[in-house]
C-alpha positions as CSV (number, residue, x, y, z in Angstrom):
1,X,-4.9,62.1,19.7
2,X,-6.8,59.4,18.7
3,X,-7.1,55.8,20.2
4,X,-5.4,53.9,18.0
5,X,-5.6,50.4,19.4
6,X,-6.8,47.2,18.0
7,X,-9.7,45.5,20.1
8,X,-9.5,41.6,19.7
9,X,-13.1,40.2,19.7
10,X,-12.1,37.3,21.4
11,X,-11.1,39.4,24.8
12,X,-14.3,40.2,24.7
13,X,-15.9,38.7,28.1
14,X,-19.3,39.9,27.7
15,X,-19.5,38.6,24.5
16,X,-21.8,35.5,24.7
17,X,-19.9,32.0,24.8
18,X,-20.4,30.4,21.3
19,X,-20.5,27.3,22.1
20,X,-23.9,27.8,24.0
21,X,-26.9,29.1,22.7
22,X,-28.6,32.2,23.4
23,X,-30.8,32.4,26.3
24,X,-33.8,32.4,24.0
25,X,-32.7,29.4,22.4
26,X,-33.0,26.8,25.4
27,X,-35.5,24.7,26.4
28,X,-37.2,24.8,29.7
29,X,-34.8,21.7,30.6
30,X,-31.8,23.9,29.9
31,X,-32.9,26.7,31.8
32,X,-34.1,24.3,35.1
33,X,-31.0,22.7,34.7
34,X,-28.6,25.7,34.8
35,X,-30.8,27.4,37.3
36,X,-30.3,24.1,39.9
37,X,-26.5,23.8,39.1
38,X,-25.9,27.2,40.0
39,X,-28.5,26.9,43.3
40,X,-25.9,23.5,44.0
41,X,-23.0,25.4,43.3
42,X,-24.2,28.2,45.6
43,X,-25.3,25.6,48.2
44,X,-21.8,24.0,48.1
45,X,-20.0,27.3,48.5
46,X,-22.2,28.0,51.6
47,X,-21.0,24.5,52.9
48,X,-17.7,25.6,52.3
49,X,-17.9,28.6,54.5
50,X,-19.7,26.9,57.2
51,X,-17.7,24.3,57.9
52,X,-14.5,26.9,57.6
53,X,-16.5,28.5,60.2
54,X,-17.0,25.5,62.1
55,X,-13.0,24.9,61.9
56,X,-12.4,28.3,63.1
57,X,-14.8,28.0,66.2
58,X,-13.4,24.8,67.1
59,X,-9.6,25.7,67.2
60,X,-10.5,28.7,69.4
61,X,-12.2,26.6,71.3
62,X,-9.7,23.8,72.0
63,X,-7.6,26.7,72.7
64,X,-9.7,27.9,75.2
65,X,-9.7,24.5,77.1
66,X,-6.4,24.0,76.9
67,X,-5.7,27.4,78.9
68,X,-8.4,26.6,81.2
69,X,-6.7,23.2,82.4
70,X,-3.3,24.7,82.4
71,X,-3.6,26.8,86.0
72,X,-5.7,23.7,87.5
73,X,-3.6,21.3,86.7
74,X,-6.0,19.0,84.7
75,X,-3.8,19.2,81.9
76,X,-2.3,16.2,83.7
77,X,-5.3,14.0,83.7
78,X,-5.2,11.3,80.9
79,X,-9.1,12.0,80.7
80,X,-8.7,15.7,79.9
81,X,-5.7,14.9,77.4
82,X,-8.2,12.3,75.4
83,X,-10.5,15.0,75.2
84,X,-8.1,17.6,73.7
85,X,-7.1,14.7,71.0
86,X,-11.2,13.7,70.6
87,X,-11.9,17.9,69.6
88,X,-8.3,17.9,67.7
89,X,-9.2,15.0,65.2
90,X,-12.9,16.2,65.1
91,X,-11.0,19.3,64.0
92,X,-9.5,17.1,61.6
93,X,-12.7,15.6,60.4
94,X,-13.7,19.1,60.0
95,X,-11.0,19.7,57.8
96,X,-11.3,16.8,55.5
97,X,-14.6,17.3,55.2
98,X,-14.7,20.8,54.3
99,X,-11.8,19.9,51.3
100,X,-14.0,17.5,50.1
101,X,-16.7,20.1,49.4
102,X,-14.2,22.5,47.9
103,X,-13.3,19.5,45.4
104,X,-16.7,19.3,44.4
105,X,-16.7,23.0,43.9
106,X,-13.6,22.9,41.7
107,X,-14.9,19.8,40.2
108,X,-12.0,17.9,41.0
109,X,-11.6,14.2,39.4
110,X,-13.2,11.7,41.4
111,X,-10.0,9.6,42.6
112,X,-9.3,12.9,44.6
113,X,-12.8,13.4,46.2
114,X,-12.6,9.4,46.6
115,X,-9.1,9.8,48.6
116,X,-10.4,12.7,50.5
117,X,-13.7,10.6,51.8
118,X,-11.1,7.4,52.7
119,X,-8.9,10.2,54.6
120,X,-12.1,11.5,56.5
121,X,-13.5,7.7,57.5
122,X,-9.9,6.6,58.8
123,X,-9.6,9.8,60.8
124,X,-13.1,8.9,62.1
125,X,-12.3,6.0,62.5
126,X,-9.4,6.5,65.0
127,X,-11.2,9.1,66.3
128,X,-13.7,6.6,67.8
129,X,-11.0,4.1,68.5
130,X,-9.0,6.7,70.8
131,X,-12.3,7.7,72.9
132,X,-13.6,4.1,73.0
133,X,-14.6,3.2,76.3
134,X,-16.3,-0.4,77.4
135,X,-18.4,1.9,80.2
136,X,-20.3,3.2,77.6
137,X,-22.1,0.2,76.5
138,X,-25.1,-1.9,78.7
139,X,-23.5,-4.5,78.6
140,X,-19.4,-5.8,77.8
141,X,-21.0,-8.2,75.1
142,X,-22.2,-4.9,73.5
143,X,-19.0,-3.3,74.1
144,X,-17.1,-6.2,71.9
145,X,-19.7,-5.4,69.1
146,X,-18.7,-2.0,68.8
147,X,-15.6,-2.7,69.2
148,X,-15.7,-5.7,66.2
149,X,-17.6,-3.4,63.9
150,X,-15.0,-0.5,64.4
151,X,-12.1,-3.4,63.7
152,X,-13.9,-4.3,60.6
153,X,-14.8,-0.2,59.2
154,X,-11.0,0.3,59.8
155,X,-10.0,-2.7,58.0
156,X,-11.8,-2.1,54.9
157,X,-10.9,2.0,54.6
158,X,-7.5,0.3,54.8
159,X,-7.8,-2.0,52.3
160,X,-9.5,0.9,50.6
161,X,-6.9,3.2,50.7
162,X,-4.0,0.3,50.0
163,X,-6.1,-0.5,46.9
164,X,-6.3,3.3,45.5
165,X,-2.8,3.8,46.3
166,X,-1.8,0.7,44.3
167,X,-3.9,1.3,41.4
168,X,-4.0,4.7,41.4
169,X,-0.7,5.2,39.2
170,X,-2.6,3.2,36.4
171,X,-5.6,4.8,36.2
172,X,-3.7,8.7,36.2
């Protein structure tokens, strides 16, 4: 019995893409260029992966410290909990950061990678706020530096994030 069936050019996906010209067509610009996006695109999809990884490792091993402090009893010391938030929002941080590379990938508009960099620097942010400690510094003068320059970060990624929220329905 013969094959009767009608083949639609058009499904054909190793036909060549009309709209770009042969191989043999392109310049040497054309050829660098596609040969670096797809080295970026490669680069950024190894990113990706490592800073999964990274997520992965890091929830095991908050895991890990939590069961450790559990039979000693330093789950009860304010200093061990600070520590478990400090790795959890890093583990945040990790997060953010690794959705921001998969918008790139997906080339995602830019409001959206925008959002996703405000997200990361406020979660930062209050990351360093929660584990600030005046004993780290020389001197208590250097202390309420930091601690002005943090105030200042975390007021403008607010007014940052106010703004794009604000103006975001316009520009959509």
């Amino acid at each position: 019995m013969a094959d009767t069936s009608v083949v639609d050019p058009s499904d054909d996906s190793s036909a060549p893409d009309p709209g770009s010209d042969p191989p043999e067509n392109r310049t040497v610009g054309d050829r660098f260029s596609h040969l670096t996006s797809r080295f970026v695109h490669g680069v950024e999809l190894a990113a990706a992966g490592l800073f999964a990884l990274l997520f992965g490792i890091g929830v095991v091993d908050l895991a890990i410290q939590i069961a450790e402090s559990v039979p000693t009893g330093a789950i009860t010391d304010p200093a061990v909990v600070i520590g478990f938030i400090e790795t959890g929002l890093l583990l945040l941080i990790i997060v953010e950061v690794y959705q921001t590379v998969v918008a790139y990938i997906e080339q995602s508009n830019t409001r959206r990678i925008v959002r996703l960099v405000i997200y990361t620097g406020v979660i930062a942010m209050v990351r360093k706020v929660i584990i600030f400690r005046t004993s780290e510094y020389a001197t208590t003068q250097d202390a309420l530096f930091a601690a002005i320059a943090y105030g200042i970060v975390i007021l403008g990624l607010v007014a940052l994030l106010f703004v794009e929220r604000s103006v975001g329905p316009t520009l959509d």
